[in-house]
C-alpha positions as CSV (number, residue, x, y, z in Angstrom):
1,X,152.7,84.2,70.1
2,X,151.7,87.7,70.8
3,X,148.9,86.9,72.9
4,X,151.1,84.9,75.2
5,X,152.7,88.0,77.5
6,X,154.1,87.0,80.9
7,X,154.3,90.7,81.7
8,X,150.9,91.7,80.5
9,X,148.4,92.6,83.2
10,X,145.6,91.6,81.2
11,X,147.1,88.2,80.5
12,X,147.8,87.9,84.2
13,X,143.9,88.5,84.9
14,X,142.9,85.6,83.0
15,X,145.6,83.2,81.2
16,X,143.4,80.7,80.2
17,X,142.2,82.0,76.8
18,X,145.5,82.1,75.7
19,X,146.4,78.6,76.9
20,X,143.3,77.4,74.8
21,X,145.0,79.5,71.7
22,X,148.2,77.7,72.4
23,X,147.2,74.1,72.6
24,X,144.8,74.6,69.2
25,X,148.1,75.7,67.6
26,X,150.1,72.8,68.4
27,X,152.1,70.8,70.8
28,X,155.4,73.0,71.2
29,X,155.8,76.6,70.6
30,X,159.0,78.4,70.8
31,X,158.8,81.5,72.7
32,X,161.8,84.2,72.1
33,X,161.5,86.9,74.8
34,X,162.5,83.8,77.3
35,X,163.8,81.4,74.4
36,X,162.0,78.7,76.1
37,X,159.9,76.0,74.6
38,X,156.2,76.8,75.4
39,X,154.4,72.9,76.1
40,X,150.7,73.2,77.1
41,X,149.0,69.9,76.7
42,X,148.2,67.9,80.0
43,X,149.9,64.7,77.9
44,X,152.9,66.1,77.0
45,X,153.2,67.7,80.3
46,X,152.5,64.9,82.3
47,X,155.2,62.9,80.3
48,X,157.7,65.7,80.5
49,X,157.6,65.7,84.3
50,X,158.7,61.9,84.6
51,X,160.9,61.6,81.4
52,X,164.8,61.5,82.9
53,X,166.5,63.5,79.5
54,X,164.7,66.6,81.0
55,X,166.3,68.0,84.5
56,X,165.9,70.8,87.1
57,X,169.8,71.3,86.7
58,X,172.9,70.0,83.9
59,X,175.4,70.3,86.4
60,X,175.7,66.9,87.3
61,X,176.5,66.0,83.6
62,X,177.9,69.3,82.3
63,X,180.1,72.4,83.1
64,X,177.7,75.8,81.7
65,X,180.7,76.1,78.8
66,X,179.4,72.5,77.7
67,X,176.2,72.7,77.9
68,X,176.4,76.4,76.0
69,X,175.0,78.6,78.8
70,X,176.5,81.3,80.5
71,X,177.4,81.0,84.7
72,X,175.3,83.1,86.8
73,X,176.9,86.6,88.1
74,X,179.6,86.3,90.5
75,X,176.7,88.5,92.6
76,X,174.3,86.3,92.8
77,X,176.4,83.3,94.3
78,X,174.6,83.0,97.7
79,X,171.0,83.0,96.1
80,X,172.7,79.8,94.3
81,X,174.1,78.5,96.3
82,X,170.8,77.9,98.5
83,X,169.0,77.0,95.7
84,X,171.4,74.3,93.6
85,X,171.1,72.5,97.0
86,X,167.9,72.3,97.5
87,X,166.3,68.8,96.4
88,X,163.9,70.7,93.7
89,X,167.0,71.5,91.6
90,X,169.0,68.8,91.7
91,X,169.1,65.6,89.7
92,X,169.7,61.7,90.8
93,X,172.0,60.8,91.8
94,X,172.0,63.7,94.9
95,X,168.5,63.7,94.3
96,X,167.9,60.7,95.3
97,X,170.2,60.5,98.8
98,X,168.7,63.9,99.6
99,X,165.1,62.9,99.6
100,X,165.8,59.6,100.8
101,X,167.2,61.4,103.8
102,X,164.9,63.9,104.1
103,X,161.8,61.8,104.1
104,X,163.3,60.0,107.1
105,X,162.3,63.0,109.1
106,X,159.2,64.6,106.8
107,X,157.1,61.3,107.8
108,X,153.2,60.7,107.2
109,X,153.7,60.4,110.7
110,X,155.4,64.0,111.4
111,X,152.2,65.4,108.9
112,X,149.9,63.6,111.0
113,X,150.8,64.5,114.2
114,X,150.9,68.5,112.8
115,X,147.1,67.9,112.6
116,X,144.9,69.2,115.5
117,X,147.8,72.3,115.8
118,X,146.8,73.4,112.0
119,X,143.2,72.9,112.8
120,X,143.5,74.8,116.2
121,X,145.4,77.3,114.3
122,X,142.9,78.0,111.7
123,X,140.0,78.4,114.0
124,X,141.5,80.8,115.8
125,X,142.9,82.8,112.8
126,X,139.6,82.4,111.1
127,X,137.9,83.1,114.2
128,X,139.6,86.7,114.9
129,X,138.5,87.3,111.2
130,X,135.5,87.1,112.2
131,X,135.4,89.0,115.3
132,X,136.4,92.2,113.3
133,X,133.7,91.6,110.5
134,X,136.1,90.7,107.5
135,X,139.1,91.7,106.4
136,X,142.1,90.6,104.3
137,X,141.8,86.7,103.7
138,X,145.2,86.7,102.3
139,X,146.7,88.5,105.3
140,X,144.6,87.7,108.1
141,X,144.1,83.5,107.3
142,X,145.8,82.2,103.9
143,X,149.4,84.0,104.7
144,X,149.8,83.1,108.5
145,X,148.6,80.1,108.5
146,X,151.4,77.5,106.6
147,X,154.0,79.7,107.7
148,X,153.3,79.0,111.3
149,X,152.7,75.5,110.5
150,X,156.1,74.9,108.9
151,X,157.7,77.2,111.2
152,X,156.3,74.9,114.1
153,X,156.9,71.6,112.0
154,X,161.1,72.9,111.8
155,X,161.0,74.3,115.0
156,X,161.6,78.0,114.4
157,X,160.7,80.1,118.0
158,X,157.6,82.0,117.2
159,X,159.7,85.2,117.8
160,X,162.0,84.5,115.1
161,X,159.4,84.1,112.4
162,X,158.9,87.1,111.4
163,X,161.3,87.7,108.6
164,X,160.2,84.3,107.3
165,X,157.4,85.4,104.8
166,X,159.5,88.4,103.7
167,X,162.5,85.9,103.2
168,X,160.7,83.6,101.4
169,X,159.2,86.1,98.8
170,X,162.4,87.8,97.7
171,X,163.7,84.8,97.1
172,X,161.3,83.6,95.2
173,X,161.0,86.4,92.8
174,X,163.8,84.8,91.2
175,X,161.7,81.9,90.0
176,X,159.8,84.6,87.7
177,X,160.3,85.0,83.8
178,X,163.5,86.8,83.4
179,X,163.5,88.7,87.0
180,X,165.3,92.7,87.3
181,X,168.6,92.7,89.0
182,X,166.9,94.7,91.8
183,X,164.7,91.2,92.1
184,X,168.6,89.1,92.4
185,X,169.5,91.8,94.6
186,X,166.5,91.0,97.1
187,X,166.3,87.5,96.6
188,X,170.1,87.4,97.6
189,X,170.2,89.7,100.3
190,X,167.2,87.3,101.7
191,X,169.2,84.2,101.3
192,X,172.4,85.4,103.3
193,X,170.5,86.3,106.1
194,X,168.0,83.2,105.8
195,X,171.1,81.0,105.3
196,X,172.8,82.5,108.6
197,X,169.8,82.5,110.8
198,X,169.8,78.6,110.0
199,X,173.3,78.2,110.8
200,X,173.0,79.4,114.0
201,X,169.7,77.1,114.6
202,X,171.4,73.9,113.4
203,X,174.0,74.9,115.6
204,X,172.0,74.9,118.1
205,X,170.2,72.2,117.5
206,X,173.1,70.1,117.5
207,X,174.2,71.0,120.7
208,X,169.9,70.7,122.2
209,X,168.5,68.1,119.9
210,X,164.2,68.4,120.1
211,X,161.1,67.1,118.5
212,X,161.2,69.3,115.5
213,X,162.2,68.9,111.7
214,X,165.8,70.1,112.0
215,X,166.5,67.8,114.8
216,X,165.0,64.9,112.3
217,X,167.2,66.2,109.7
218,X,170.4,66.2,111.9
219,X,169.8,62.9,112.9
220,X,168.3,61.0,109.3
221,X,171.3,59.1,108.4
222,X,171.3,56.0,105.4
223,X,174.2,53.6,105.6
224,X,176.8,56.6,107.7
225,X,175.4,58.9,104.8
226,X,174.2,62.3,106.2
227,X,173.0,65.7,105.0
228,X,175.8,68.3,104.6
229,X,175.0,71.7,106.6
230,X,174.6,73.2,103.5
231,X,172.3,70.8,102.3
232,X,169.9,71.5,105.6
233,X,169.9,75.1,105.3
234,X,168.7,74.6,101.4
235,X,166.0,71.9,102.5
236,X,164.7,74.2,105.7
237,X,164.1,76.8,102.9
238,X,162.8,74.7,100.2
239,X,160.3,73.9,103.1
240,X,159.3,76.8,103.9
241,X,158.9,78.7,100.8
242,X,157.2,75.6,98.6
243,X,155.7,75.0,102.2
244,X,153.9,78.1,102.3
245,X,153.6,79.6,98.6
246,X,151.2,76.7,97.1
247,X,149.2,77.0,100.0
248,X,148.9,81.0,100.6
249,X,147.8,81.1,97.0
250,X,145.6,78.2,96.2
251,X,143.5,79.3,99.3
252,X,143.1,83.0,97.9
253,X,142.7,81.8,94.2
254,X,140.2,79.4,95.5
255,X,138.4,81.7,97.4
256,X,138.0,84.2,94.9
257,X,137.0,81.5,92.1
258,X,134.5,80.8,94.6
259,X,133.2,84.1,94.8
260,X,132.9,84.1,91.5
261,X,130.8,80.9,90.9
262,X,128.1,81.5,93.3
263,X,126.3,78.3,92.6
264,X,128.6,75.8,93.6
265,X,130.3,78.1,96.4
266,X,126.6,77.4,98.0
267,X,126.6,74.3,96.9
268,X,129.9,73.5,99.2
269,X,127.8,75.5,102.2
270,X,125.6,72.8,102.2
271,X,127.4,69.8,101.9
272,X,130.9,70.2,103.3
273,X,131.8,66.7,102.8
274,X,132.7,68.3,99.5
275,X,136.1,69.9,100.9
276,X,138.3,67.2,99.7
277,X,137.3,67.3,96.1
278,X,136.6,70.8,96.1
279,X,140.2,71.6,97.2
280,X,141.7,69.3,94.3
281,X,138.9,71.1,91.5
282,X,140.3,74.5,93.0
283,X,144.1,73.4,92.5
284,X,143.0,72.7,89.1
285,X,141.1,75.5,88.1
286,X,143.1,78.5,88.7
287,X,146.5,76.7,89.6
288,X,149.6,78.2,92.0
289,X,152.2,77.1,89.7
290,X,151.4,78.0,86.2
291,X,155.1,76.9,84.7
292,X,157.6,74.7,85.6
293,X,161.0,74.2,83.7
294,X,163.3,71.8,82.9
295,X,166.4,71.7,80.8
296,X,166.8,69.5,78.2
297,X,169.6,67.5,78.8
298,X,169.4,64.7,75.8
299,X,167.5,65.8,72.7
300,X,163.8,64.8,72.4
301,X,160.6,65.4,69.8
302,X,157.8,66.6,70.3
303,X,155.2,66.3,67.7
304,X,158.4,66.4,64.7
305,X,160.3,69.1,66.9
306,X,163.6,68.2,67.5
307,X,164.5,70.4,70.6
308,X,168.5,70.7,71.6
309,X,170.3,69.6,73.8
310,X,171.2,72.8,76.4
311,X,167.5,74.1,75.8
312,X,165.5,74.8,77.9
313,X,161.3,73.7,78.2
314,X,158.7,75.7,79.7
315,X,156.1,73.2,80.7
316,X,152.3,75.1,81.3
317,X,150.8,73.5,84.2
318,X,147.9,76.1,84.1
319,X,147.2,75.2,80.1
320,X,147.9,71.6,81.4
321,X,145.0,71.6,84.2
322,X,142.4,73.4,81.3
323,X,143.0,70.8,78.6
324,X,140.2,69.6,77.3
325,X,141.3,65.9,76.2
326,X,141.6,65.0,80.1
327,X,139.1,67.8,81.5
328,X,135.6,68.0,80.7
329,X,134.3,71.4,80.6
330,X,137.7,72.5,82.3
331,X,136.9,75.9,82.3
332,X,134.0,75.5,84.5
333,X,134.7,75.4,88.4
334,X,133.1,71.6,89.4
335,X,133.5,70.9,93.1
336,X,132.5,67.3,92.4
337,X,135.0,66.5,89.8
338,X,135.6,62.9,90.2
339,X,138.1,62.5,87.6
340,X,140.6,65.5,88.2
341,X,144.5,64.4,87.8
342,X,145.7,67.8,88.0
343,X,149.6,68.2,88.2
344,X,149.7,71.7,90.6
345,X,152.0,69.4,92.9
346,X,154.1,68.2,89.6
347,X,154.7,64.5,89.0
348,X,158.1,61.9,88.5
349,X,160.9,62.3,91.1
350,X,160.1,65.9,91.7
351,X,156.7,65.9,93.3
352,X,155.7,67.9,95.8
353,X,157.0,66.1,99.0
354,X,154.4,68.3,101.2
355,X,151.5,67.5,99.0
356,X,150.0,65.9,102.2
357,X,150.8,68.8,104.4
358,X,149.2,71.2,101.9
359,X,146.0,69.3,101.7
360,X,146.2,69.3,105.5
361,X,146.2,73.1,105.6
362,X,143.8,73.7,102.8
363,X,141.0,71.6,104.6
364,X,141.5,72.9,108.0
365,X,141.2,76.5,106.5
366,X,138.4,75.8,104.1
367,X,136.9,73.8,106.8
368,X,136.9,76.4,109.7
369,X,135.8,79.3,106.9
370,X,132.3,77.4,106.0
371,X,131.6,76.1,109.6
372,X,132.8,80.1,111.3
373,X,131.7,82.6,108.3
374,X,128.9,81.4,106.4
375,X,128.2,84.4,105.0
376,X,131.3,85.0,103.4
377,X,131.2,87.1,101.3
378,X,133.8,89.2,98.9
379,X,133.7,93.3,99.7
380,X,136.0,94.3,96.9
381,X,137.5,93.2,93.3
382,X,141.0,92.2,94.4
383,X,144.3,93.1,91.9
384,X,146.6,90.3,91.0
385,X,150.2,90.3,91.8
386,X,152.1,91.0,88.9
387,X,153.9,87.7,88.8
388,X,152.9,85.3,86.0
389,X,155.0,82.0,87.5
390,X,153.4,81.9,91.0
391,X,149.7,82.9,90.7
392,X,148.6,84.5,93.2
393,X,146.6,88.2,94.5
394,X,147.6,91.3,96.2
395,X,144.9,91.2,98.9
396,X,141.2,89.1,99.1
397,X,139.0,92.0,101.4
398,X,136.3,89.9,102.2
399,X,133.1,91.3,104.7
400,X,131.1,88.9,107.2
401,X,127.7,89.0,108.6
């Protein structure tokens, strides 16, 4: 297991090596710096996602004492407290009411509608890029972009939004492998003031119902059930930091992959009726999420492993998206992959509810990119961020004309 280091910066540059190690190896590998169960096939994976002895939480079935883990820090309550009420973590049956509820308001219908603003909003960004002969893609396009989008879709004021991206990045420094306590320390201080600035807009949404996403959520009622306030403040968030984070880093990944495979960056130059598939390949090829957990709530086998109740599965959706039993060639970038089920938006109960949204936003950038700078080109090797769980790069300084 030594090649497998989370915290390596060589290892962040380029994973997939060591996934190929991994699978060769076998199907489950324990891993003892995390102690977490290391699953890379796509298979295995796949099946994972959707089998219901696995959750995001045990809480619904067991106290930590019971399940043999210890409570989080007294410190660290309000980071929890947002996050244990967000749909992602939580398990059927509050699961179920809280997605049920919430895609009352998150419609196709709402996505559609977001359409020509996304599109309008990427030509201009993509637009003043051009203007000033290049600059940062992540920054100046891929960043901006879904935050304003799901800023606009909850209706946040464009002069509160701001502290949105900061927000949103503190807290999810939490989701890394075994964050610092000055990491908890962010990520809480970010929720506190996150969590009050949404009190005060419910508030006030309540009082001056409108057309956005709060208002929906206010009003999205099943049989006299409703969302708690709580509940609201953890989905605005959950919106706006899964919202954004996919999105801000499969355009930069995809970008740079692109860079890097000349051929078929040209061939997408002259045929952009290849977006579609070209954005699912690029999902697949260097993907946002690269792990996912889930505790192991009932105990399961994989390939003769008997894995515990109360532990705890690390499922590789980057090793997943490279294996070779379901991808051919899956370490070469293939715009016109036919056959791609790639699972960078997860699978089973937990998919990503703005999948659509994020295929929205990926086009209209993509698409406004080929048809605005054409001659696109990369003016500098960009560093990764030293985060292993969400993939993503410091900075993309790209040059035009």
């Amino acid at each position: 297991m030594a090649a497998f280091d989370p915290w390596d910066p060589a290892f962040l540059t380029d994973p997939y090596p060591v996934y190929a190690e991994l699978r060769a190896r076998g199907r489950v590998h324990w891993f003892e710096p995390t102690n977490q169960w290391l699953v890379p096939h796509h298979a295995d994976v796949s099946a994972l996602l959707r089998d219901r002895r696995l959750g995001r939480t045990y809480q619904h079935r067991f106290s930590h004492e019971e399940f043999g883990r210890t409570a989080p820090p007294p410190e660290h309550e309000p980071f929890h407290t947002l996050n244990d009420h967000g749909m992602l973590d939580l398990e059927p049956p509050d699961h179920t009411r809280i997605r049920r509820l919430v895609s009352k308001a998150f419609t196709p219908r709402t996505v559609e509608r977001l359409k020509p603003y996304v599109r309008g909003l990427a030509d201009e960004l993509v637009s003043a890029l051009v203007a000033k002969g290049g600059g940062d893609l992540l920054k100046d396009v891929a960043e901006p972009l879904p935050v304003a989008v799901i800023a606009e879709m909850l209706g946040i004021p464009e002069s509160d939004r701001a502290p949105l991206r900061p927000w949103s990045a503190d807290i999810c420094g939490m989701y890394e492998l075994k964050p610092s306590e000055d990491t908890a320390a962010k990520a809480v201080r970010a929720s506190v003031e996150f969590s009050d600035y949404l009190r005060e807009l419910i508030a006030a949404r309540r009082k001056e119902p409108g057309e956005d996403l709060i208002s929906g959520l206010i009003a999205a009622h099943d049989e006299g059930d409703r969302l708690t306030e709580q509940e609201m403040i953890s989905t605005c968030v959950l919106l706006l930091n899964a919202g954004h984070e996919a999105t801000v880093n499969a355009t930069v990944n995809g970008w740079y992959a692109l860079f890097r495979n000349p051929s078929q960056l040209e061939a997408l130059r002259a045929d952009h009726t290849l977006v579609p598939s070209a954005i699912e390949e690029l999902m697949r090829y260097d993907t946002p999420l690269q792990l996912f957990e889930r505790w192991v709530l009932d105990e399961i086998e994989i390939d003769g492993t008997t894995i515990p109740r109360g532990a705890e599965i690390a499922m590789l959706f980057g090793s997943a998206n490279h294996d070779p039993a379901v991808f051919r060639n899956p370490s070469a970038l293939d715009l016109t992959r036919a056959d791609n089920p790639h699972i960078s938006f997860s699978a089973g109960i937990h998919y990503c509810i703005g999948a659509p949204l994020a295929r929205i936003e990926l086009a209209a950038s993509m698409g406004a990119l080929l048809e605005r700078a054409p001659t696109l080109r990369l003016a500098a090797e960009p560093a990764r961020k030293p985060n292993f769980v969400i993939r993503g790069l410091e900075c993309l300084t790209v040059e035009v004309g």
